[in-house]
N, C-alpha and C positions, 0 to 999 in steps of 0.2 A: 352861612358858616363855611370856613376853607377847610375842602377836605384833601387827604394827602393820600396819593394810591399807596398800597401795601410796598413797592419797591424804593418808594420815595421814601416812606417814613424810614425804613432798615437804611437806607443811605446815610441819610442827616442823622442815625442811630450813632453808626460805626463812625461819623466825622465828628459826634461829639464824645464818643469812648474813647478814641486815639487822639484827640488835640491834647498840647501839650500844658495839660490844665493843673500839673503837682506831681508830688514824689509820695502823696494817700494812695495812687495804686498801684503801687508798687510792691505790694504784700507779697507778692506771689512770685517777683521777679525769678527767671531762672538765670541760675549761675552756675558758673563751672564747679565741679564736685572739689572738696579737700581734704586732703588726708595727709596727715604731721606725725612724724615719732615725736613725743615730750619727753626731751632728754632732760629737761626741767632744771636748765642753764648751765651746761654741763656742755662741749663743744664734741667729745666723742664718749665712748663707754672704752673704760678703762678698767682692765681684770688683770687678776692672776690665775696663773691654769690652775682651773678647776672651779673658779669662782663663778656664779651666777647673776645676771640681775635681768627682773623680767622689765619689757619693756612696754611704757605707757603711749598710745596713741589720741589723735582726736579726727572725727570725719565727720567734714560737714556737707550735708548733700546739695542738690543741687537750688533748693528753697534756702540755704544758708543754715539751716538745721543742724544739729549736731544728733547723732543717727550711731547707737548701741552694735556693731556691725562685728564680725568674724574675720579681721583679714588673712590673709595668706603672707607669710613671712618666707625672703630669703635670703641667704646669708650669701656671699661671695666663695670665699674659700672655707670650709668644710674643715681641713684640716687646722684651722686658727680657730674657729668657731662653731657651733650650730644653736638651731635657735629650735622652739618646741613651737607645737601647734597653740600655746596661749600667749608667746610674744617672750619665750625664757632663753636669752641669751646664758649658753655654756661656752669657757674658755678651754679649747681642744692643747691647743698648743703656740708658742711660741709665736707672733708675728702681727702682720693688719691686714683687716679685712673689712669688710662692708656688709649693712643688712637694709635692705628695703621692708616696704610693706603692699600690698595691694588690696586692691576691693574692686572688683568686678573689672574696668581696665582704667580703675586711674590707680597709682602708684605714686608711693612717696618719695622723695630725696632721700638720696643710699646716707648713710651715718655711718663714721668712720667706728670701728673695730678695734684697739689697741689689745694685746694681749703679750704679758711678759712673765718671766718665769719667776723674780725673784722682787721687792719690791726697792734691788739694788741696781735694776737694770730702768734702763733709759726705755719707756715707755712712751711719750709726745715729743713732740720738738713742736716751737711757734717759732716764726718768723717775723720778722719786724722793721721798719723801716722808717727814717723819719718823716718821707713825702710818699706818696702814693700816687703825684701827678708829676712828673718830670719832663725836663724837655731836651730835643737832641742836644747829645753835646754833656751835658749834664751828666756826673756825676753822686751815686750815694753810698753810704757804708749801711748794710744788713747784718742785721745781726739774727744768731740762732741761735734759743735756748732749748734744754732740755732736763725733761722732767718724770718723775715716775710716775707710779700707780694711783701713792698717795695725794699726788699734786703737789709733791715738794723738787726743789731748783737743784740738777745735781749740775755741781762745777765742776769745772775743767777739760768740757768737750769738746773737742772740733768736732767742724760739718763742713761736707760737701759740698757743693752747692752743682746748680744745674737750671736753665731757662729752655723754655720749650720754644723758645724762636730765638736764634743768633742773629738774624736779619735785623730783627727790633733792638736787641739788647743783649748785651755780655756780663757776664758771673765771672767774676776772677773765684780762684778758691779759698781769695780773705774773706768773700762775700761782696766785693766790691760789684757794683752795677753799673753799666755806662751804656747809655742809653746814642740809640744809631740812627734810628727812622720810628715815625709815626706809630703807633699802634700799641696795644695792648700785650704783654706777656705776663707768661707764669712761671714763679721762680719756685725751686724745692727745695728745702735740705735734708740733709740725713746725717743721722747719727748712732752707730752703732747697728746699721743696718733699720732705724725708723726713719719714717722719713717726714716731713711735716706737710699737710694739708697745702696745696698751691696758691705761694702768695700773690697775689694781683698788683701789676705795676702799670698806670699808663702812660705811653711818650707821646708828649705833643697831642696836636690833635684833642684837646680835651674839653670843645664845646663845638655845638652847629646853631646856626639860625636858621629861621625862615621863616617867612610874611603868611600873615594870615590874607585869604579870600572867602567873599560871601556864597555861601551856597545853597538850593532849595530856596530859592527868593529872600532869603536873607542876610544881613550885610555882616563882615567881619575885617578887621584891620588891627593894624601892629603888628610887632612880630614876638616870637617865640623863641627860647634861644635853650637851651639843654646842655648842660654843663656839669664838668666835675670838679669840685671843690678842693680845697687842700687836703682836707682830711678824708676824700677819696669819693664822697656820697654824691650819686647824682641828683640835679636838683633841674629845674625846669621856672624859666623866668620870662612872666609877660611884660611887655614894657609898657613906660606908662601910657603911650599914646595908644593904647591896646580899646578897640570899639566892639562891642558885638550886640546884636540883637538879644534880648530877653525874652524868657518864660518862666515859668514858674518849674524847677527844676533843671535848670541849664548847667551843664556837668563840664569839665574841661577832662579830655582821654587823652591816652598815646595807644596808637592803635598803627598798626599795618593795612589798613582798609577806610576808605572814606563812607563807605556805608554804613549807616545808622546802627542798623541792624547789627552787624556785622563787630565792631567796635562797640557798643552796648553788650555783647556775649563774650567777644574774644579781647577786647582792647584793656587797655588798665586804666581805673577810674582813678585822676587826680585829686580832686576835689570838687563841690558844688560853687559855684560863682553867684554872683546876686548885682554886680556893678561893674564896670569901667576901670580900667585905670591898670597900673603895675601892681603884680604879684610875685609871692616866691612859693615854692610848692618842693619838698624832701623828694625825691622819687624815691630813694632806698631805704628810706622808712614804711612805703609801701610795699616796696616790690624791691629787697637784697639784691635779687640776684638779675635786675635790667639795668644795661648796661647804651653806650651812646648809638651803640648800631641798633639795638634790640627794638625800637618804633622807628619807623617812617613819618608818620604824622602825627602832629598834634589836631583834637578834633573839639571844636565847642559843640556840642550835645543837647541837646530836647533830650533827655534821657526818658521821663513818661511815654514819647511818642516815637522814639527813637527818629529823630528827626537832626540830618548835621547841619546846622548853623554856618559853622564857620571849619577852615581847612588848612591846616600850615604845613607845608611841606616840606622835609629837611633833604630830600632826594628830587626836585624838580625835572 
């Protein structure tokens, strides 16, 4: 009978607990910690001074759990708002402000603050526009509304406007946009001294490619192209000639790292893959706020073994 020395056996142990054999052990995956205010579809908190509303969260740690926790709340400016040690936003005075949340050192995305005195006064402003991807040269008409406490449309207001890069792009003060060079800006308005959440405009430049390569002995081809759509959401597209090796859990990422490892912890899971051939995949129905610079690479995944397959690079 073949016997196996004790180092031998713990070998071929560990090469058959990390091949890439399914997404059954994966119970335990760790993942980055989350934590959400639940304005529960609602885009800011809107008071009138003196009004309250406590605010709801959710944290899910790093097993994907959701986890009963105590965070620590804080508000931006003091003088617009404060908040209580159970999450009870009070309206102080007159203006906007922002409140976060935290739990040990991860922290939530700040949430806007609206606070106004009367429910005659201009409380939001939105912004709008008919395209969201423009190209130099190009021309659009923005429009700003504004609205009170209750969520009702009050008429008759100018806004201001303002863009955080003149290099990319010009605001006339109809709202008019005329886009200059390449790249991404953010437009404001204000009314009445509110101003509206910064609207997102991109010029040109609104997709990349680049070729997949096999890697870790395994083969990968096609290419990968990431794009933003008319209606602004980035999207991620394999072509059809798109080849890669299988396993049983083979993930497609955007990740900043070719490492397994590495893109498994910190990269964004697309979706799970099973076949060959073209795909489409939403990115900002995953992930809002990733935008065309935000990955480096796209990465075909062993995600069981964290193991990278395949490698496209949109930065070579």
């Amino acid at each position: 009978m073949l016997r196996l020395k004790p180092d031998t056996f713990i070998l071929l142990t560990v090469m058959t607990l990390t091949g890439c054999i399914g997404t059954d052990i994966l119970d335990d995956e760790i993942r980055p910690e989350v934590l959400e205010i639940d304005l529960q579809g609602d885009d800011a908190i809107a008071l009138l001074i003196g009004e309250n509303r406590k605010l709801e969260f959710v944290y899910l740690n790093e097993f994907g759990v959701a986890e009963d926790v105590t965070p620590v709340w804080r508000v931006g400016d003091m003088a617009v708002a404060t908040v209580s040690i159970d999450g009870t936003v009070l309206a102080i005075g007159k203006g906007q402000t922002t409140v976060t949340a935290m739990v040990g050192g991860v922290e939530s995305e700040s949430v806007p603050i609206n606070v106004s005195e009367t429910s005659n006064d201009v409380n939001k402003v939105l912004v709008e526009s008919p395209k969201e991807v423009i190209q130099v040269g190009e021309m659009v008409q923005l429009t700003a509304t504004a609205w009170n406490v209750e969520s009702m449309l009050i008429e008759g207001k100018q806004a201001t406007w303002e863009v955080n890069d003149t290099n990319i792009a010009e605001v006339s003060q109809a709202g008019t946009l005329t886009a200059l060079a390449n790249g991404e800006v953010l437009i404001t308005a204000t009314i009445d001294n509110v101003a509206s959440e910064p609207f997102a405009v991109q010029v040109g430049g609104s997709s990349l490619t680049a070729t997949f390569s096999g890697r870790s002995g395994y083969k990968a081809s096609g290419t990968a192209t990431l794009f933003i759509a008319d209606n602004g959401d980035l999207n991620l597209e394999l072509s059809d000639d798109f080849d890669t090796d299988f396993a049983l859990g083979t993930f497609i990422y955007l990740s900043n790292s070719t490492s397994g490892s590495a893109t498994r912890s910190a990269g964004l899971e697309v979706a799970e893959i099973s076949g060959d051939g073209g795909a489409l995949f939403n990115v900002s129905e995953i992930d809002p706020n990733a935008g065309l610079d935000t990955y480096r690479y796209v990465i075909v995944l062993c995600k069981p073994a964290s193991i990278t397959f395949g490698v496209a690079d949109f930065n070579p």
